[in-house]
C-alpha positions in Angstrom: -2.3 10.0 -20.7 1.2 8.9 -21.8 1.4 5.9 -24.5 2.3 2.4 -23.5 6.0 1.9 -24.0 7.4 1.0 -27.5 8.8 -2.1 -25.7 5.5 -2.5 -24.4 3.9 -2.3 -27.6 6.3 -4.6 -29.9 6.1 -7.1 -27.4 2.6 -7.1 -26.2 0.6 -5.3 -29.2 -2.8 -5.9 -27.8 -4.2 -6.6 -24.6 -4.0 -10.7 -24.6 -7.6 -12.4 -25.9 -7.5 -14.2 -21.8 -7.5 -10.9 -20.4 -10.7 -10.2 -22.7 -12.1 -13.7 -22.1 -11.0 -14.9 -19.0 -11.5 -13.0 -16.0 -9.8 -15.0 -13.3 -6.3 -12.8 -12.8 -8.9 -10.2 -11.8 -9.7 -9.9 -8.1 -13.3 -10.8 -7.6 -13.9 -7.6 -6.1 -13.1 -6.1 -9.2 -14.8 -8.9 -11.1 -18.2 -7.6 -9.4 -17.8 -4.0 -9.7 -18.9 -3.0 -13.2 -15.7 -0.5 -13.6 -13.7 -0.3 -16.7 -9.9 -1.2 -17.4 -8.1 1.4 -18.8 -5.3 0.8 -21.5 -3.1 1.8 -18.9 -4.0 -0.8 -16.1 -4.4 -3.5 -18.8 -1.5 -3.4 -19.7 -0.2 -3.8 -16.1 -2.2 -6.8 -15.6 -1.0 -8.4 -18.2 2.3 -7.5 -16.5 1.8 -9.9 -14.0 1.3 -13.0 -16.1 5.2 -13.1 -16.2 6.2 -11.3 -13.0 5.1 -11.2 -9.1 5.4 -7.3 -8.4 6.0 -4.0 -10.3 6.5 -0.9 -8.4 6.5 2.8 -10.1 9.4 3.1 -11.5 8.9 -0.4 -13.4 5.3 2.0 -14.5 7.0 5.0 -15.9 9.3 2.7 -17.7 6.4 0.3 -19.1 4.1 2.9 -20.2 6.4 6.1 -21.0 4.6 8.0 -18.1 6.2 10.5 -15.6 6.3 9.7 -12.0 2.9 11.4 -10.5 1.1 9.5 -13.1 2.7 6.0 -12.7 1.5 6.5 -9.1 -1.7 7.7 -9.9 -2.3 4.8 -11.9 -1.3 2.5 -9.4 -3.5 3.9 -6.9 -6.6 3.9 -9.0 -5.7 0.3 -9.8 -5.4 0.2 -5.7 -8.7 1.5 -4.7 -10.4 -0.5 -7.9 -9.1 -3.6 -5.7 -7.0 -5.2 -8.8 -3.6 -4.8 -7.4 -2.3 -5.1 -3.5 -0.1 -2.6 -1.7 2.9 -3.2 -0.1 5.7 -1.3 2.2 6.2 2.4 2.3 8.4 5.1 0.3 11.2 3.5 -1.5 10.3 0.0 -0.4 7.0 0.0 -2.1 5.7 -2.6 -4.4 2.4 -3.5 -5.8 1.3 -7.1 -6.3 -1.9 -9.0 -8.5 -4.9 -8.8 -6.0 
C-alpha cells in the first residue's frame, strides 16, 4: 500500500479527532457494519470535508498510489457503502455516501 501523499501529510498529519469521535460523515450503513477504515479511505473522507467529489486520478495524486490501486480503493470504499458512484469511464466520480 502506497503512503498518503507528502501534501497529504503536511496538511492533514493525522486523521482529524471528528473523524475519530464523530461518526456522522459516515453513511449509516457503514456506521452499522463493524468494518474498519483503512489509512487509505480515511484519509479520503476527510477529503470530503472540503470538497463534493474526487475521482481516481484526484486518488493517485492524494495518496501517491498507481492507478489499479486508486480504483481498488475506491471500490472497496464503494461496496463498504461510504462513498457513492457516479457516471462511467472518464466521466466517473465518487461522492460522500
Amino acid at each position: 500500500m502506497g503512503k498518503v501523499s507528502e501534501e497529504y501529510r503536511n496538511d492533514n498529519s493525522t486523521v482529524s479527532e471528528k473523524y475519530r469521535n464523530d461518526n456522522s460523515t459516515v453513511s449509516e450503513a457503514y456506521r452499522n457494519n463493524n468494518s474498519t477504515v483503512s489509512e487509505s479511505e480515511s484519509a479520503l473522507i476527510d477529503w470530503f470535508q472540503n470538497n463534493k467529489s474526487i475521482v481516481s486520478k484526484q486518488v493517485e495524486k492524494l495518496l501517491n498510489v498507481k492507478q489499479a490501486r486508486a480504483r481498488q480503493i475506491l471500490k472497496k470504499m464503494v461496496q463498504k457503502q461510504l462513498i457513492v458512484r457516479h457516471g462511467n469511464g472518464k466521466n466517473t466520480y465518487y461522492v460522500l455516501a
